[in-house]
Each structure stands twice: as C-alpha cells, then as structure tokens.
C-alpha positions as CSV (number, residue, x, y, z in Angstrom):
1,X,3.0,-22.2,7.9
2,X,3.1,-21.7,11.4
3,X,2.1,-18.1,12.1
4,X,0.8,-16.8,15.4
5,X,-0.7,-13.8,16.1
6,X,-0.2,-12.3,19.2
7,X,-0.5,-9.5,21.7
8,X,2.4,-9.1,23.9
9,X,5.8,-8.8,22.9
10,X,7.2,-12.0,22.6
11,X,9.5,-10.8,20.1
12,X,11.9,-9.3,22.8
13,X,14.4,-12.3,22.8
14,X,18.1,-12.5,23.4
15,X,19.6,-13.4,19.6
16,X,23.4,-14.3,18.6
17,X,24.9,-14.3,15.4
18,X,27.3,-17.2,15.2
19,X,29.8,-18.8,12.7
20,X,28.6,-21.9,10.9
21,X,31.0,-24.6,9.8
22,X,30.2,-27.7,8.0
23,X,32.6,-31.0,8.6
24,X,34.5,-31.8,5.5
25,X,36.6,-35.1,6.0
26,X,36.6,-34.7,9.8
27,X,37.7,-30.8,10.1
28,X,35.3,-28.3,10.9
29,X,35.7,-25.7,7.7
30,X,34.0,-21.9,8.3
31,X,31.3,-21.2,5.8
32,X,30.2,-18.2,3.9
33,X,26.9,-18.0,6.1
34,X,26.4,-16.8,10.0
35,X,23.5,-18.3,11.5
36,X,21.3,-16.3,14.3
37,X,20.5,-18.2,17.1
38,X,17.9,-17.3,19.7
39,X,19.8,-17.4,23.1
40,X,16.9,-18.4,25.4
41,X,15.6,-21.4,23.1
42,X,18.8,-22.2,21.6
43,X,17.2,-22.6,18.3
44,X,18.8,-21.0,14.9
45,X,16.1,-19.1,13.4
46,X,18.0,-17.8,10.2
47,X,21.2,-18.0,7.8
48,X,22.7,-14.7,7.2
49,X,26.1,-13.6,5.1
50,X,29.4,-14.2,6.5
51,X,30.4,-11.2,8.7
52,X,33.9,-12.2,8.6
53,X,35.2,-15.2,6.1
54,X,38.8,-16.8,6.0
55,X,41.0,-16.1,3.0
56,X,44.4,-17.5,2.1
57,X,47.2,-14.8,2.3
58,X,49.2,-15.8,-1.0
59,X,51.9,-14.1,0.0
60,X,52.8,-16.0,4.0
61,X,49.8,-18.5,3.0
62,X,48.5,-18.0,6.3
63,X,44.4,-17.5,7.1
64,X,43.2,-14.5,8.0
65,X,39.6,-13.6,8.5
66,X,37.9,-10.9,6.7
67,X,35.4,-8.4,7.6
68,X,32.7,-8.1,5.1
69,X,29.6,-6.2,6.7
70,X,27.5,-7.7,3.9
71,X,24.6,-8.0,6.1
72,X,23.4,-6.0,9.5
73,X,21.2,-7.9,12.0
74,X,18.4,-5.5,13.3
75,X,16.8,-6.8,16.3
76,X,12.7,-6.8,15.9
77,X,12.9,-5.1,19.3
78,X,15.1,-2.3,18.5
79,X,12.8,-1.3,15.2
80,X,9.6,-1.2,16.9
81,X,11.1,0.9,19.9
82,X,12.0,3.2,17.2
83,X,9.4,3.4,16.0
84,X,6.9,3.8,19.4
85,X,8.9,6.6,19.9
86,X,8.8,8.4,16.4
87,X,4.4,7.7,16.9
88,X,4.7,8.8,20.5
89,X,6.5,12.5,19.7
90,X,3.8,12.7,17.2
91,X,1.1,12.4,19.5
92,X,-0.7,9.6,18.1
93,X,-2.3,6.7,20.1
94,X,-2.1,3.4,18.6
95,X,-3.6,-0.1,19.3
96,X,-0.9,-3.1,18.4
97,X,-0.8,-6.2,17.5
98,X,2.4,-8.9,16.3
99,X,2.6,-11.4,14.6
100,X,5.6,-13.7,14.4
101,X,6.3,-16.4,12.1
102,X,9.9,-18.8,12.0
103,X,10.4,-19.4,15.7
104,X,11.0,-15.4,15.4
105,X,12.7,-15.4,12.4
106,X,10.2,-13.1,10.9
107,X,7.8,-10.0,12.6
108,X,5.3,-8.0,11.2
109,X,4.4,-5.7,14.0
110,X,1.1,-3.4,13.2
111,X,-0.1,-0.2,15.0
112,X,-3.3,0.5,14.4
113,X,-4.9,4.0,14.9
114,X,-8.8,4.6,15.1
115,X,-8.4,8.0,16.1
116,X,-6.3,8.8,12.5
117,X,-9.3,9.0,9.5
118,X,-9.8,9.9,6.5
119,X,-13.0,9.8,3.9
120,X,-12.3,8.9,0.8
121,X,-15.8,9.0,0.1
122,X,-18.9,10.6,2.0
123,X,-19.5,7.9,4.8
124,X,-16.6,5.6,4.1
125,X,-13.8,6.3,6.8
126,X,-10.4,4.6,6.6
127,X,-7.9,4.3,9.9
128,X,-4.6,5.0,9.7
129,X,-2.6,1.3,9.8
130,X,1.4,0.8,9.8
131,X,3.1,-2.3,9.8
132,X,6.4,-2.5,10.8
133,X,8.1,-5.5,9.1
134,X,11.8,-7.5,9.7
135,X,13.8,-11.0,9.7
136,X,16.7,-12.7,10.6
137,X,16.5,-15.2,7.8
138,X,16.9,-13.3,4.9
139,X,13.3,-13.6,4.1
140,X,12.2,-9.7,4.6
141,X,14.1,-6.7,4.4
142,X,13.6,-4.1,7.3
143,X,11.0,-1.3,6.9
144,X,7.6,-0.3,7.4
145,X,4.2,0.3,5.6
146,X,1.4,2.4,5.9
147,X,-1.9,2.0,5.0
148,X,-5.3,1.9,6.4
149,X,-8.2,-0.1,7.8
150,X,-11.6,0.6,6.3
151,X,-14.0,0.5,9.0
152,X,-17.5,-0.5,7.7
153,X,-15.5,-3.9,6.9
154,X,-11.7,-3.7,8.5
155,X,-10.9,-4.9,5.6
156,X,-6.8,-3.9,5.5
157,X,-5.5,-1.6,3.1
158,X,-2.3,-0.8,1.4
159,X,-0.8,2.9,0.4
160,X,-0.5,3.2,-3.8
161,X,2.8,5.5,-3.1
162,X,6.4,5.4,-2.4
163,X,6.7,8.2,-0.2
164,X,4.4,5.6,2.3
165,X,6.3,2.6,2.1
166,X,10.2,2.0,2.9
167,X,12.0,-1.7,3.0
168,X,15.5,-1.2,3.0
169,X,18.3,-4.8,2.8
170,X,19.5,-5.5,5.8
171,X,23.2,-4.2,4.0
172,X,25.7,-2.5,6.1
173,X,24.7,0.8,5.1
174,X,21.1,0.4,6.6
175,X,20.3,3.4,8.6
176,X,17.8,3.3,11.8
177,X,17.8,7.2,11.9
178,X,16.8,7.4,8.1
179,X,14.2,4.9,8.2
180,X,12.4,6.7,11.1
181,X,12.7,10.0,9.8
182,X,11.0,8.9,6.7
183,X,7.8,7.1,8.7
184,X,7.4,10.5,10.7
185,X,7.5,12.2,7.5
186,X,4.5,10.0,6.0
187,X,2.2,9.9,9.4
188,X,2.5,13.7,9.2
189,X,1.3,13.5,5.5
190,X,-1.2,10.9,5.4
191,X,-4.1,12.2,5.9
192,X,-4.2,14.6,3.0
193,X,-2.1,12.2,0.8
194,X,-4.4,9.4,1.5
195,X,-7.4,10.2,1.1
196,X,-6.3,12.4,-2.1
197,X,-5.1,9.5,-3.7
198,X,-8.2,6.8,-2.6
199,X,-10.5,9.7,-3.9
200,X,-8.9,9.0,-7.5
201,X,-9.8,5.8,-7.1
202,X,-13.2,6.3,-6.7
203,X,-13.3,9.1,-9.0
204,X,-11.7,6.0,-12.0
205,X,-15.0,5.1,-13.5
206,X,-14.9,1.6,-14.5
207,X,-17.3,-1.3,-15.9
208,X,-18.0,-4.2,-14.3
209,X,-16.9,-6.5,-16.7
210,X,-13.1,-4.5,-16.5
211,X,-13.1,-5.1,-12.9
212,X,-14.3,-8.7,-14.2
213,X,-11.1,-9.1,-16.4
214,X,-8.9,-7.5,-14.1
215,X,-9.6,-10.7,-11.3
216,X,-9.5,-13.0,-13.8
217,X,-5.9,-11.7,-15.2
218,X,-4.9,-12.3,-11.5
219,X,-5.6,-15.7,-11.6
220,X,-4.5,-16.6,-15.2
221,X,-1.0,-15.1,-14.4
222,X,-0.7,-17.4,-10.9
223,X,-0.8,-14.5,-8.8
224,X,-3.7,-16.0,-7.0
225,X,-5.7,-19.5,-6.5
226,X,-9.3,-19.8,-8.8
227,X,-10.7,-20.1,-5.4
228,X,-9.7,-16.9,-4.1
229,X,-10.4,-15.3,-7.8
230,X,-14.1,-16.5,-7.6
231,X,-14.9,-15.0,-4.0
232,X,-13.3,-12.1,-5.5
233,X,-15.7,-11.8,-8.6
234,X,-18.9,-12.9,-6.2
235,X,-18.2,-9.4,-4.2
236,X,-17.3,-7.5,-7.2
237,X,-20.2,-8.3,-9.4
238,X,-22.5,-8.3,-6.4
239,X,-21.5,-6.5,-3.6
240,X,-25.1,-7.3,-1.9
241,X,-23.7,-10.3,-1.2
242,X,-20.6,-9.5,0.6
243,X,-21.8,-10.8,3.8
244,X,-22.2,-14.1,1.8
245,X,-19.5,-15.4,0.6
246,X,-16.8,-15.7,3.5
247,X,-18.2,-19.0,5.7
248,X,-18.0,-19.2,9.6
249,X,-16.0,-21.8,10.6
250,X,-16.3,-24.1,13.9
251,X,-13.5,-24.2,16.6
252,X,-11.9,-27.4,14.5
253,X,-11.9,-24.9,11.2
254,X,-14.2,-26.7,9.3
255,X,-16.9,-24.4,7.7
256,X,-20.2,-24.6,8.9
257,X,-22.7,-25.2,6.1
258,X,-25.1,-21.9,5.5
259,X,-23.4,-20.2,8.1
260,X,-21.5,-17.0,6.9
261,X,-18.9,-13.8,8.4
262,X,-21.1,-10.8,8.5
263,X,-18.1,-8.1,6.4
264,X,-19.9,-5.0,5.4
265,X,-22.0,-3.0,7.7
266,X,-23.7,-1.2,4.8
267,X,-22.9,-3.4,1.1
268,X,-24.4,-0.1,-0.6
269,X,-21.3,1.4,-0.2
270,X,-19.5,-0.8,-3.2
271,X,-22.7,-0.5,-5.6
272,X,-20.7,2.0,-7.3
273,X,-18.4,1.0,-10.4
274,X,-14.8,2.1,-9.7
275,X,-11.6,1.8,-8.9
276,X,-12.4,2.5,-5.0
277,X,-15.2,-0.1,-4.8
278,X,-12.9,-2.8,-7.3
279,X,-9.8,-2.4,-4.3
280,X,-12.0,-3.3,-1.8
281,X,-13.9,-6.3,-3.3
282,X,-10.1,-7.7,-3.3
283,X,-9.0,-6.4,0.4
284,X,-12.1,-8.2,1.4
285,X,-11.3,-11.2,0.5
286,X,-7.4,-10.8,1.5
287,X,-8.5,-9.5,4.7
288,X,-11.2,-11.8,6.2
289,X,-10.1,-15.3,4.1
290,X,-6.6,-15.4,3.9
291,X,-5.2,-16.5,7.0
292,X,-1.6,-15.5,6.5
293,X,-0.5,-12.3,6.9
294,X,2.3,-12.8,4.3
295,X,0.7,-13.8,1.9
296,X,-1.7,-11.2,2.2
297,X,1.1,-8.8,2.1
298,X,2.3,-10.0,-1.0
299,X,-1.1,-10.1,-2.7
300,X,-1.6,-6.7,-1.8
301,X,1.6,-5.2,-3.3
302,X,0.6,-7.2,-6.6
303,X,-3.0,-6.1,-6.8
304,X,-1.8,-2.1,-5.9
305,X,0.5,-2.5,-9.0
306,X,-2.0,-3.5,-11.2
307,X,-4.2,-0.4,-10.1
308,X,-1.6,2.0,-9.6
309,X,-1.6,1.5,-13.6
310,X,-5.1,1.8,-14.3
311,X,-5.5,5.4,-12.5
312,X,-2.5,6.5,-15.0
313,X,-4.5,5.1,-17.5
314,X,-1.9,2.3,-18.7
C-alpha cells in the first residue's frame, strides 16, 4: 500500500470529475461511472457514479442525458477547512498531521489536542484525537472520528459511542453544515462523555484468561493475523513486558535483533484485570506495529464492537 504520512497540506489539489467512456466497436459509448481526475498530475484517482447518464427517449428515440446526483464529490480541502473552523470557534488548539493514500484518492486528516484530557483512571490521561476521513474512490465515506491518545504510550484510541463518530455516503443529500454541527456538538461533550465511558471499562472486572479468549476469537474469526494476535496476548498476559515485544527496526526496516520500542512509561498501569487495561494491550499493538493507518482504523472499529458488548454484559 503506498501510504504517506505527512505534514503540510498536500491534499489541496485542483480535482475534476469527468465522463468515462469505453470504445465498443470503434465508438466511444458513455459509461455509468465518472472518474475524478487530479488536474495538476493528470492522474484519475477514483471511479464515482454517473452524475448524468444517456437514456433512449422511446417516444422520438433520441438521447438525452440524465441527472442522477447519485454521488457528491467533497473535496478533502473543503472538509478540513470546515472543520479548522468549527475547532477554532471552540477555542481549542490542535497539532495536525495527514495522511494520504491513492495518489489522493483517500485522506485521513488527524487533529491532535494535548491541551484536551481526561483520566479515566488516577494517573492515566487520554488527549483528545479527531480524525477527519474522505475519498474520491468510493473507498471511504466522508465524516469524522473522535477519540483519544493515551499518553504514557500514545497508543491511539477509538470512542465506543455514536454520538462521537459520523461517516455519512458521499449521496446527494450529504450535508457539510450537518456534519460540522454534530463534531462541535461531541468536542463540547467529550470530556465528560469520555472519560465516563473509559471509566466503565476499567470499572468491567475481567480474568485474564477472558481477555485471553477474547484475542484469540479475533484471530480465529480472520479479523486479524496470528502474528498480531500473539503480540497482543504477550502484553495482555504480561504487561511488564510491553516495552518488549514491539522490535526497533533499522533505516532499511529490518528489525534489529534484541533491540526493542520503549511503549509504556510506567507498565504498572495495565497490571490490573479489566476492560480498560484489555483495550489497551490491543491499541498497543495497532498503534506502534501496524504501519497502516487503515487498517488500524478498521481493527479498531472491530475490536470496539466486541467490547462495546462485553460492558452490556452480552
């Protein structure tokens, strides 16, 4: 996957959505899909739905074309302006970063903010984090996240509620003013919200060998590879050993042998059995092994499913 993080905004580029046509027996015949083309490269980073498409009149037999608005383009630029100004009435300073995948077909845009905390537990501060998310290709609907950033590992974390989450199609209907409205609405919130509901996590009391059966269900299901699942398990099971399980690699990527990422400032803070300490072993390991952001992403959402259902008790 070719995925690069960066930290200016190279995903304010001129786009163009274009009719595609494919050659059938030497004429050039419209087809149900637009294709969005970034002007200044020329390149066509995604396949959309037909704004327009031709249709026979039956009654002339002449072509007209037909306005469908299945699908609304959203330029990345447009939705994190929005957003910069939704944080910036709120009086919130963030720190950002990008990161673009497709040629720019694809942005997840995060604001960080390490002035926003809460304590779920006594000692154990979490940032306010909100990723911003969008395509041209289909791929991703438009929307945003928000979650947090523990700080005694940065290990990234995702909110277990609806009210802090929105990804709405890209369908005619979408609504920029909506979508804001709603991310103001859960900033404002978070902090009580938050730290409410990561407290119940801590408060779930369970045994190791649940949290034990709850990785390994994870990787008998194919939500995740046995090799993630085991550096899982070694941080759950042991937690001393967080800050040796994740090797350092050399400038080539190779892992250097008995050399390891120092996580955790202070492992004594997942000792305890719960919930809490079980989400983290697994943001851990998504945060500081997996190298794509998307498939974090989608780890996360399956792993806060699976908890999400343990704190009701199913």
């Amino acid at each position: 996957m070719n995925e690069t993080e960066v930290k200016r905004e190279i995903f304010d580029f001129p786009i163009e959505r274009l009719p595609s046509y494919v050659n059938v027996g030497g004429t050039q015949v419209k087809t149900k899909r637009d294709c969005i083309v970034r002007t200044d490269t020329k390149k066509i980073i995604g396949y959309v739905s037909a704004e327009t498409i031709e249709k026979v009149n039956r009654l002339n037999g002449t072509i007209e074309n037909v306005n469908r608005g299945y699908y609304k383009v959203v330029p990345h630029m447009e939705l994190v302006t929005e957003a910069r100004q939704a944080i910036g009435e709120l009086g919130v300073v963030p720190k950002e970063t990008s990161y673009m995948l497709h040629e720019g077909g694809r942005l997840y845009h995060q604001f960080d903010f390490p002035g926003e905390t809460i304590a779920p537990v006594p000692n154990d501060l979490v940032s306010m984090r909100l990723t911003l998310v969008n395509s041209y290709d289909l791929s991703r609907p438009c929307g945003w996240e928000l979650g947090g950033l523990r700080l005694v590992c940065t290990n990234g974390l995702v909110a277990f509620k609806r009210a802090f989450f929105e990804m709405r199609k890209h369908a005619g209907s979408f609504s920029m003013d909506h979508t804001i409205k709603n991310l103001k609405n859960a900033i404002i919130t978070f902090k009580g919200d938050m730290r409410d509901y990561y407290a119940q996590l801590a408060d779930t009391d369970i045994a190791t060998s649940t949290g034990t059966e709850v990785i390994t269900e994870m990787v008998h299901k194919g939500y995740m590879p046995e090799k993630y699942g085991k550096l899982i398990e070694e941080v759950w099971e042991h937690p001393e050993r967080a800050n040796s399980v994740i090797p350092e690699v050399d400038s080539k990527g190779k892992a250097i042998e008995g050399s390891y990422v120092t996580v955790m400032e202070d492992v004594s803070l997942d000792k305890a059995r719960n919930l809490w300490t079980l989400y983290n072993a697994f943001t851990l390991i998504l945060t500081h092994y997996i190298v794509s952001i998307e498939v974090r992403m989608k780890l996360h959402a399956i792993v806060q499913t699976k908890l999400n259902a343990m704190v009701k008790g199913r």
